[in-house]
C-alpha positions as CSV (number, residue, x, y, z in Angstrom):
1,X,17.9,0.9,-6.8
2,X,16.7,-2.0,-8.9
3,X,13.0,-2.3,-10.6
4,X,11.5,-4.3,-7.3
5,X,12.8,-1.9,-4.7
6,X,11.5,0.7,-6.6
7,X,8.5,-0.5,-6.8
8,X,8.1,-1.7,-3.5
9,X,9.0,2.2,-2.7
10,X,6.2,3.5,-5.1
11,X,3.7,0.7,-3.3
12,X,4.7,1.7,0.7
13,X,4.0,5.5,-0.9
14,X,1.0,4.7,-2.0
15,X,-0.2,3.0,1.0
16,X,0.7,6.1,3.5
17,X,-1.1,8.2,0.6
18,X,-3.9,6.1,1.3
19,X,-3.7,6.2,5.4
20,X,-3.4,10.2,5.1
21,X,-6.8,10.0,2.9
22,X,-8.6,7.8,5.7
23,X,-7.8,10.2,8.2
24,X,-9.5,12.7,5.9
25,X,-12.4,10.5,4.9
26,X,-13.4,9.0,8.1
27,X,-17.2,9.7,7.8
28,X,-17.3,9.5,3.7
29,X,-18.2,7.0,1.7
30,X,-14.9,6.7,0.4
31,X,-13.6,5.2,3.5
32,X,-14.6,1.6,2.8
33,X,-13.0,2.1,-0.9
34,X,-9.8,3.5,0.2
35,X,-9.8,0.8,2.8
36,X,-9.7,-2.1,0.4
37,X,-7.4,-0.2,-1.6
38,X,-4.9,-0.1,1.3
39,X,-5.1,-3.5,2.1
40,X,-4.7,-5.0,-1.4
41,X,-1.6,-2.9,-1.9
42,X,-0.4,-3.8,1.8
43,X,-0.9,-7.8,0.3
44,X,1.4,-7.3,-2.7
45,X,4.1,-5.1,-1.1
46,X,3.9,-8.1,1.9
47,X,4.4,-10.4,-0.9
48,X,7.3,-8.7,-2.3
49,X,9.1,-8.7,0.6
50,X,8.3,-12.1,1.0
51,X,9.7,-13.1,-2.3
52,X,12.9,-11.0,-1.5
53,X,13.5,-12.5,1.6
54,X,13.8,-15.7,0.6
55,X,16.1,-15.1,-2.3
């Protein structure tokens, strides 16, 4: 497995990390943070795969 596909792995796991934890946090405050977390990992791994695909 090469750097970028293990990265890409590491990013996807963080991102289901972070769907499991807006499950959880549903009525906290947290929500809104984890939320734009999610979607500014979601950008970059899109990106990646982007890149990859085009190679």
């Amino acid at each position: 497995m090469d750097e970028k596909t293990a990265a890409m792995a590491r990013l996807q796991a963080s991102i289901d990390a972070i769907n499991k934890r807006l499950v959880i946090d549903s009525n906290d405050l947290d929500y809104e943070t984890h939320l734009r977390q999610k979607r500014q990992l979601q950008q970059i791994l899109d990106r990646m795969k982007e890149k990859m695909s085009q190679k």
